[in-house]
N, C-alpha and C positions, 0 to 999 in steps of 0.2 A: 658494588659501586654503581652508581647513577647515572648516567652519561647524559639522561634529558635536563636541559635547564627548566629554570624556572621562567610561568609563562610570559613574563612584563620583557623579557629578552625576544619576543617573538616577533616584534615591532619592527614592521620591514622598515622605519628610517633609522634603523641600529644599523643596518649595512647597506655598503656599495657594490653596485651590481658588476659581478664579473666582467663581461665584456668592457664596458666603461672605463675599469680598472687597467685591462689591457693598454687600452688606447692613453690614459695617463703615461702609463709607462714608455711607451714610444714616443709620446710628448716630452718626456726626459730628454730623451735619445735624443730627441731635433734638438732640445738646448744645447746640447753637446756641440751640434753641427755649427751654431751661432755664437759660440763662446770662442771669444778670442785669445783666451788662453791657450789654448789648444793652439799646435801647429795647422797650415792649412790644409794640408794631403788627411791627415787627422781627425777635420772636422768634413772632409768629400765622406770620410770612409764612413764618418756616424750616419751622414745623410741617406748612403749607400744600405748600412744597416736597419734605419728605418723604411726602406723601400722593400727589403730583403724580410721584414718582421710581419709589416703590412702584408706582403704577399701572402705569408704561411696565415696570419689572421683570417685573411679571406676564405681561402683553400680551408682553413678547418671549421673556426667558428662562427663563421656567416653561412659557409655552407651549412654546417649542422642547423642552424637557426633558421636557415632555410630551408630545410628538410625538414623540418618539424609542421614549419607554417604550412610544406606542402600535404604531405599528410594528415593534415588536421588535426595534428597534437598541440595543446593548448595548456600544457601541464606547466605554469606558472614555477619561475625560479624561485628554490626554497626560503630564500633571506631573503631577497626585495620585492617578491611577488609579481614582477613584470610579467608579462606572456611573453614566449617567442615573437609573436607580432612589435609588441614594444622594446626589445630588446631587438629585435633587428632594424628597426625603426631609427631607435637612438643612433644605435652602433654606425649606421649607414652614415646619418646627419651628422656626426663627430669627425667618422672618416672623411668626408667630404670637406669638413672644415682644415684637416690636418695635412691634405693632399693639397690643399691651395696654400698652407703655412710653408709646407715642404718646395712647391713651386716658388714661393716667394723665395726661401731661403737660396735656393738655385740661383735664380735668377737677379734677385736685386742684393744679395750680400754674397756669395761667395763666389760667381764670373765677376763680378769688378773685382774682386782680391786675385782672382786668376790673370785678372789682366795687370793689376798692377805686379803681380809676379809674371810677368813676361809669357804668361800663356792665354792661347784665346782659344774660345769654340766660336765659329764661325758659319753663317749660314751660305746658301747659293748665293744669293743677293752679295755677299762680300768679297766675293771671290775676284783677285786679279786675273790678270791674262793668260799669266803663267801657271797662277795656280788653278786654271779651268783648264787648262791643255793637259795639267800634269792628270788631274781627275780621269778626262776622258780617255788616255791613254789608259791610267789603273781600272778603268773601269772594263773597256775591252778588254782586258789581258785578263785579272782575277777577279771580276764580280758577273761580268755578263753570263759567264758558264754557267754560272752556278744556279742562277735565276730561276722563276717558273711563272712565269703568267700563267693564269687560273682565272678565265672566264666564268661568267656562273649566266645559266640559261635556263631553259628545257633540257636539252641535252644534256647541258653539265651541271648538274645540281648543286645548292652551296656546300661545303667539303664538312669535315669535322678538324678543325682549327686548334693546333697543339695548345696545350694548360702551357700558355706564359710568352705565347712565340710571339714575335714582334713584326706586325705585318703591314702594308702599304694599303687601305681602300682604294679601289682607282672609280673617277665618275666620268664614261665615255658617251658621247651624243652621239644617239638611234639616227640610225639606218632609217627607220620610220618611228617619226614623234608620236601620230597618233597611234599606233598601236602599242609602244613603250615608249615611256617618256625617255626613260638613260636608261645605258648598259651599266653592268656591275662587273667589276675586276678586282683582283688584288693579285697582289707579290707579297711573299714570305719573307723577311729580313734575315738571312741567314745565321743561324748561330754558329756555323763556323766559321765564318769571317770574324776579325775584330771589329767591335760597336764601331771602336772612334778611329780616325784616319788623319797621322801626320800630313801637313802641307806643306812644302817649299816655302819658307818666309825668308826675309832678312832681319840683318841685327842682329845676328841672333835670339829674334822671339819663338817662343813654339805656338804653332798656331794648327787646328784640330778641325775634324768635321766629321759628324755622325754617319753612319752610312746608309742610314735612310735616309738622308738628305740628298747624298751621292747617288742613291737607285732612284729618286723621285725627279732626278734633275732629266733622271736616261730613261724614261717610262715611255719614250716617242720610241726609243729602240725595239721594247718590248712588245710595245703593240701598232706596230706599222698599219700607216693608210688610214687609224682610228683617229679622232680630235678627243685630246684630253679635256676636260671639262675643271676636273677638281682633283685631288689627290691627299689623303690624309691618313699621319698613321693611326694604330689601333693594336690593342691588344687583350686579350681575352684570358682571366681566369679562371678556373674550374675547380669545383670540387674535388677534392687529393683527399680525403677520408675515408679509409679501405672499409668495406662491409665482410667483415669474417663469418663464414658460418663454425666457427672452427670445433663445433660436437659431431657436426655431418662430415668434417674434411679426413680424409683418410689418409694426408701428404700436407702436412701445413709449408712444407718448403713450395709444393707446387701451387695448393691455395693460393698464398701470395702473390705467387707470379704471376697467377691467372689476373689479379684483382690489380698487380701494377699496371696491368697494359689496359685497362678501363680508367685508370686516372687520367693518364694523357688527353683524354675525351668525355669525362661527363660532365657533365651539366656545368653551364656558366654561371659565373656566382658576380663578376662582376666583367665591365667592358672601360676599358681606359682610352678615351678619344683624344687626339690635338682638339684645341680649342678655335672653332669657327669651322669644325668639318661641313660640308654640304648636308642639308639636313638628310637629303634622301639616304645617303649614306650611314648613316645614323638608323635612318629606319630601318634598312633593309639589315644591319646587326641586329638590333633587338628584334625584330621579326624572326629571322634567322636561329636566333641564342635563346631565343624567349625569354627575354629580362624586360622587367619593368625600367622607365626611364629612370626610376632610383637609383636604378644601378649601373648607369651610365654615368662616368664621373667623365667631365670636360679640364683638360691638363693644360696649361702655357709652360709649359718647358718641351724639354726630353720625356716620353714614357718609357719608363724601369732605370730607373737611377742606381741600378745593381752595376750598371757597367762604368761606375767610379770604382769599384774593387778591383778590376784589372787596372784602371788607369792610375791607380793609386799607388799601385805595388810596381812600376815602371821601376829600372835603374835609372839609378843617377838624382834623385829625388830627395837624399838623408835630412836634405836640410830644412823638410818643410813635414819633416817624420818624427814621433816621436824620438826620445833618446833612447836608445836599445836599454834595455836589462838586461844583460849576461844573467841567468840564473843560476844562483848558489848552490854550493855541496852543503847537504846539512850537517850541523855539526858533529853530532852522533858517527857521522861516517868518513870525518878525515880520517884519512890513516889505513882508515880500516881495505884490506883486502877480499876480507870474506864476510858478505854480508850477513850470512846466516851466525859468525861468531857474532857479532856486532849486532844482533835481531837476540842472542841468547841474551848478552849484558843486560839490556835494560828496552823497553817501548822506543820506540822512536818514531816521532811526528813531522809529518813532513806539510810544510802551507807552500801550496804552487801558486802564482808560479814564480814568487820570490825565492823559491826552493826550487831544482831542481827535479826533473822526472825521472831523470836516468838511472835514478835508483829503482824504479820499479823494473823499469826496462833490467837493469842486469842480475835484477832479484830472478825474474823468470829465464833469463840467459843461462845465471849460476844455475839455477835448479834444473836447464835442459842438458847441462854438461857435466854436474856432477854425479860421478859413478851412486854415491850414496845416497841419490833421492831416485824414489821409487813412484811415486805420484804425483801428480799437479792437475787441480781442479782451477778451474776458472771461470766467471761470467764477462762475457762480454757485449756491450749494449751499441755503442755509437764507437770506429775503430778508424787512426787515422787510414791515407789512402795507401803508404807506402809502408807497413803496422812493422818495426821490429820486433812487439809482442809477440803476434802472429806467428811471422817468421821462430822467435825459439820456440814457441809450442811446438810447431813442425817438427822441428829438429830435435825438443823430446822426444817425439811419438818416435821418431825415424834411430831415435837410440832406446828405443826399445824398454823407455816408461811407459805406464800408466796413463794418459792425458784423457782426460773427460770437459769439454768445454761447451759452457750451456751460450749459445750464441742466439742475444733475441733478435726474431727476424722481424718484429714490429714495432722497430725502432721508428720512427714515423718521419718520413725522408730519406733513411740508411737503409730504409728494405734491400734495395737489390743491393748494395756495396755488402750488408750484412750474408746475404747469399751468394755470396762471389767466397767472402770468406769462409762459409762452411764448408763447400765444397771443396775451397783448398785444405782447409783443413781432416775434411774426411778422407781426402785423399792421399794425405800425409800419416796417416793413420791411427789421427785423435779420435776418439768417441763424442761426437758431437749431437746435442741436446738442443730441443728450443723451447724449454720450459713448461708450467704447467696449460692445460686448457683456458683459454679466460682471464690469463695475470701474463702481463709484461714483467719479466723479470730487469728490472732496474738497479738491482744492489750491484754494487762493485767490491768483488771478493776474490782473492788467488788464497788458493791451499797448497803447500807444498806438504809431504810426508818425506822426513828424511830419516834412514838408518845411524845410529851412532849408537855404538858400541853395543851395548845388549838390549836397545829400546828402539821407540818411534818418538819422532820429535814432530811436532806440526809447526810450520813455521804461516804467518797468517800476514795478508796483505787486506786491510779494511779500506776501501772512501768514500769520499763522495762526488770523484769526478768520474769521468770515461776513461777508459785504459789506454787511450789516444795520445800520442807525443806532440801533433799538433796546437788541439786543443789546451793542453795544459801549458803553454806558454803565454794564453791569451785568459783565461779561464781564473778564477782564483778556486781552489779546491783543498780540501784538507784530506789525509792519509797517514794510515796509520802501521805500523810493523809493530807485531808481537809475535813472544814463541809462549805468552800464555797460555795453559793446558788446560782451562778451562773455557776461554775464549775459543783456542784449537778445534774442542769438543765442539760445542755451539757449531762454529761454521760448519763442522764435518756431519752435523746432524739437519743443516741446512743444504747441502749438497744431497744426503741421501736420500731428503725428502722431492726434492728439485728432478732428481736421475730415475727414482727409483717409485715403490709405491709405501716408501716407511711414511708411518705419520711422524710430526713432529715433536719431539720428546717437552720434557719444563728444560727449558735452558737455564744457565748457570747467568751470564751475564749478558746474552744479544738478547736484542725483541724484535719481531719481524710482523712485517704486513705481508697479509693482510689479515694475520693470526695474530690479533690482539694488540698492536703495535699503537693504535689510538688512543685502549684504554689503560695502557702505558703511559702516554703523555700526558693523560687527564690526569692519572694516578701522582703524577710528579708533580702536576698544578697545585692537585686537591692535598698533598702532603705539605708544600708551602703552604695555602692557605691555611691549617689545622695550625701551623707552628709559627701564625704570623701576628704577630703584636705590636696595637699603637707606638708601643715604646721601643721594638725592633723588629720593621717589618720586611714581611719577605720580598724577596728580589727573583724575579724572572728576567733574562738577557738571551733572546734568542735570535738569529741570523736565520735565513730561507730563501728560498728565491721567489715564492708564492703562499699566501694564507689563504684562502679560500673555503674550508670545513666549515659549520656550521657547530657541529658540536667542540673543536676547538677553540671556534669565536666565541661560545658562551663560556667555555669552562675559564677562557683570560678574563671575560665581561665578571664571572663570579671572583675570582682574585682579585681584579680591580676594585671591587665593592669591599670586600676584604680588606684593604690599605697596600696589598701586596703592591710594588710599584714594579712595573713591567716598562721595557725596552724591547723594539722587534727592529730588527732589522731586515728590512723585505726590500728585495731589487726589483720588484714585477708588481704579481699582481694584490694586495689587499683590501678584502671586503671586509674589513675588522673597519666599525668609526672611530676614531678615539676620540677623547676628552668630552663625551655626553656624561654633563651631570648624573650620579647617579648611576651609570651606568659604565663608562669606560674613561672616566675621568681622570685613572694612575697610569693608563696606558699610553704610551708612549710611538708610532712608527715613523720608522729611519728608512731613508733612499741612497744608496749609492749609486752613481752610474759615473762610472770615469775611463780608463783606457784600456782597463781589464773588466772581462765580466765576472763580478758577485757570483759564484753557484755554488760555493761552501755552504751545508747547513751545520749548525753546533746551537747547542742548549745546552744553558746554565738554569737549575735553578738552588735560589739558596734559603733553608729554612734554619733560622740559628745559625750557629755554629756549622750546621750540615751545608754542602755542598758538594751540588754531583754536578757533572759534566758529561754531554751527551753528544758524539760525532754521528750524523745520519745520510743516508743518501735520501731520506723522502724530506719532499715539502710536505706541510698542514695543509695539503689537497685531499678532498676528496678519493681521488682517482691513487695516490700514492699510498692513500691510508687505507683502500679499501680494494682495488683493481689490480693492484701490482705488490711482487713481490721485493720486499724495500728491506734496510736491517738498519737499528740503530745499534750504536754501540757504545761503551763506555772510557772516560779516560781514567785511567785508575790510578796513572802517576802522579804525584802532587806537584810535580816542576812541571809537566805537561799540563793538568787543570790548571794552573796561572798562567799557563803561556796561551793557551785558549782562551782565558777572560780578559788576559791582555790585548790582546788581536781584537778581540768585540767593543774594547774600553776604545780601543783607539779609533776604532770606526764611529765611534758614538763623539768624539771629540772632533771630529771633521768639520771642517768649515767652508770649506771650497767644492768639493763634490757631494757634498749630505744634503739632501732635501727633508723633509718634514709636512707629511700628512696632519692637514687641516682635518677637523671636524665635518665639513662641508666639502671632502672630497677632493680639494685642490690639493699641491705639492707648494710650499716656499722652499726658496734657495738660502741655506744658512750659510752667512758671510762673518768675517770676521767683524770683531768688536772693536771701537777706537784702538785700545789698544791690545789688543791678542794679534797674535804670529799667527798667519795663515799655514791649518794646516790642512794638507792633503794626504788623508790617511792611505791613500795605496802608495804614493813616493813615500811615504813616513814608513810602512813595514817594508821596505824594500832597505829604504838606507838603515833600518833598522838590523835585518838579517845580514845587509855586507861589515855592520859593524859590530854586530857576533862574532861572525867569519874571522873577523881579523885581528879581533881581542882572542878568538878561542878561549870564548867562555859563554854560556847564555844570560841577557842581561837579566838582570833581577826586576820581578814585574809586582 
């Protein structure tokens, strides 16, 4: 099979540039923030999340982009042909524009909606009598301790300033002009305080205040006898992209740890100022940070708008919060007691988090208590903070199973929680793994081996979320339970490879990355296309959370040419263009972003009469299809492949959260039609799965 396209596809305005793509999608996220649909607390927490996005962009892909530009690599991305120069370039000038949409959104739409729901954020300048007494009293009692003026001189050199801390400049007038014009100070804004600070109001309004506001007002306390000159805050970014040597490391558990505590402090990738700081102050960061004025972004707001996720999640708030979703028992499992009987009957599919999790959680429970399992394998990638997983794996090992659990420690942010976990786990007395040299293990897999009667039975837990209880409330993800014995086999020959030094065998029904797993996809394209004809052609409906591959962009671009008529649903990032004449004109790409995140991948494709269906943990990245190891798998049931195509039909029938990829890059918001019923396909499978639930039956799709 062929994997290179033909060369009229090599046309970098066939794609959109990665990072670009990114910042699209955060651009979602802020629509979210300005949609009134949305309750208010609802739309703080989208804004909160594109502050929370922004960051991780900076820390990975700007740094990387600027580590390229510093070392003199010029190696041109493969589909739009930018250089790192122009791709950090853009990247910068976009973020720059999105930082002042996000300011805007703050400040001129969503504080008036705060105020007219009886909450204020309030500066020094607004403060009554009472509520500056109440201040100065909170401020000696819990903030003064805690402080640290930090001159910077000869003697005291400028420091090395934590990745993300939030800190005060301070600009003091020299002792002597001529020889220094100003002194240089700052204060750390501590992160164990709360950001924001209730005020004594009346009326009952709630009324708030930052508490670098509160430290800037008491900077005459910290630095006695000095004249303050200026004061602004600031905050500094850094590069968070670990450098493994992991062929020389002889401890990848300690590697790591070496390599977390160099994050805290390298290199600045960006600096976020109040807007009007003193210039001098200005200068002496980027002197200090060594950043180009580029990367000096000037804020009218709050800098780190992360601290709307604490203020958001207050009690007493339900009313300006979404409406809960109780998450469902699936139906496969009323009744049932024993999961592993109920895993023998038939497949069972579980979609979170309109489905419940707790079935996984007491699949690994049941197998840590039951006398008759003898093993359980498992990966574990990203794990909530308080894991009931975790917890019965323990409790296996400590009853005296088998427990082997591959836990990746470059989970990228989870490093040390993922290392907090191993250890407990080794100490509990699992055999714990952390994968091959060189490949993040990404697949979500539990193996159980259970005894009955005169065999081995494997009972198999497949998805494509994290094994996390948190996460899967917020998260939409697909998962799968079978006691297939051929399935079984597969995983158990994917764990031996993972543990041990087996190669991997021809499997019966998985494909895994980064052994072959791409020219699997292609294979599934290139068999629609062979079986696709003007008078019945074939159909591609695939969901992801990222398309980014190259060779997967051409092998859709040659189906599309084909007649095949293709649907993608992608949450993030795509550099696929569609509707070029000629070239991706059948192709179709879909956006959702609403109050759950999209991170289910599944692929349909259908040639004829055939139709297969495909659940995966990788996206058509690069990095998934070739760096990590990732598993697709198949659904084989036929009431579960329509209940799969149904879930994609319905996403595709959206009218209130579905956007749509232009030709030219941009996203349109698809609204209803005079006369179409708005639908909002995540409230649509929700009330869809409670009226399953309650008919006990599955509808017919």
């Amino acid at each position: 099979m062929i994997l290179t396209a033909p060369q009229e596809f090599e046309n970098p305005a066939y794609y959109i540039n990665r990072e670009l793509s990114w910042l699209s999608f955060n651009e979602r996220v802020l629509e979210e923030a300005l949609d009134s649909s949305n309750p208010l607390f609802e739309r703080l927490r989208f804004l909160a999340i594109t502050s929370s996005n922004l960051d991780e962009f900076f820390m990975v892909r700007i740094a990387g982009l600027k580590e390229q530009i510093k070392t003199g690599s010029n190696v041109p991305d493969n589909k739009t042909k930018m250089s790192a120069m122009e791709q950090w370039d853009a990247a910068l000038r976009r973020s720059r524009d999105f930082m002042r949409n996000q300011m805007h959104a703050w400040r001129e739409v969503l504080v008036p909606l705060l105020e007219e729901a009886g909450i204020s954020f309030i500066g020094a300048k607004q403060l009554n009598r009472e509520q500056k007494a109440y201040i100065s009293d909170l401020f000696d009692r819990m903030i003064y301790p805690v402080l640290t003026p930090m001159a910077v001189d000869a003697s005291r050199p400028f420091p090395m300033l934590l990745n993300r801390s939030l800190n005060l400049a301070v600009l003091i007038e020299s002792e002597d002009p001529e020889k220094e014009p100003y002194l240089f100070a700052f204060v750390q804004v501590p992160s164990v305080l709360p950001r924001f600070i209730e005020l004594p109001a009346e009326g009952g309004k709630l009324t708030y205040i930052l508490l670098e506001e509160v430290i800037r007002m008491h900077l005459q306390d910290l630095f006695r006898g000095k004249h303050i000159l200026s004061a602004s805050p600031f905050r500094i970014t850094r590069n968070a992209d670990l450098t493994l040597n992991e062929d020389a490391a002889e401890d990848l558990l300690e590697e790591i740890e070496k390599e977390l505590k160099k994050r805290k402090t390298a290199d600045a990738v960006r600096i976020e100022v109040e807007r009007d700081m003193h210039p001098y102050l200005r200068e002496v960061l980027e002197e200090w940070e060594e950043v180009s004025p580029q990367e000096v972004f000037e804020l009218e707001g709050p800098l780190d708008l992360t601290f709307l996720f604490r203020f958001v999640n207050q009690d007493g708030f339900e009313a300006f919060r979404f409406v809960d979703y109780p998450p469902i028992l699936p139906m496969d499992l009323r009744g049932e007691q024993d999961i592993f009987e109920a895993i023998r009957k038939r497949d069972i599919l579980l979609y979170h988090p309109y489905e419940s999790f707790e079935p996984v959680v007491h699949f690994v429970r049941q197998a840590a208590q039951d006398p008759q399992v003898l093993a359980i394998k498992q990966t574990l990638y990203r794990v909530g903070g308080d894991s009931p997983i975790v917890a019965a794996l323990a409790e296996a090992a400590e009853n005296g199973k088998q427990v082997t659990v591959l836990v990746e420690l470059r989970a990228r942010f989870d490093e040390e929680k993922n290392i907090v976990w191993a250890k407990k786990l080794e100490k509990a007395g699992c055999h714990v793994i952390y994968g091959l040299v060189g490949l993040k293990t990404h697949a979500k897999m539990i193996l159980v081996v259970r005894r009955e009667k005169d065999r081995l039975r494997r009972y198999v837990h497949l998805g494509t979320g994290n094994y996390n209880e948190n996460t899967a409330r917020l998260y939409t993800d697909f998962g799968l339970f079978t006691a297939n014995e051929l399935i079984g086999e597969d995983v158990s020959s994917i764990f031996n490879q993972l543990s041990g030094y087996s190669s991997l065998p021809e499997l019966h029904h998985l494909r895994v990355a980064p052994w072959g797993l791409e020219e699997a996809f292609v294979e599934q394209i290139e068999e629609v296309i062979a079986h696709s004809t003007p008078e019945q052609p074939g159909r591609i409906l695939a969901k992801m959370n990222a398309l980014t591959d190259k060779e997967m962009i051409q092998a859709l671009y040659r189906a599309s040419c084909a007649g095949v008529q293709i649907d993608l649903i992608i949450r993030g990032i795509c550099c696929l263009r569609p509707g070029i004449p000629g070239v991706s004109e059948n192709i179709r790409v879909h956006s959702i972003v609403g109050r759950f995140l999209e991170h289910g991948r599944a692929y349909c494709f259908r040639a004829g009469r055939r139709e297969k269906v495909w659940i995966s943990s990788a996206d058509w990245m690069t990095r998934n299809l070739e760096r990590r190891v990732e598993t697709l798998f198949p659904v084989l049931n036929p009431r579960l492949k329509r209940r799969v195509i149904g879930i994609l039909e319905t996403q595709l029938a959206d009218n209130v959260k579905r956007r749509q990829l232009l030709s030219d890059g941009t996203y349109v918001r698809i609204t209803p039609g005079e006369e179409e019923e708005p639908l909002n396909s995540q409230e649509r499978l929700y009330e869809t799965a409670l009226a399953t639930h309650r008919r006990n039956i599955y509808p017919r799709i």
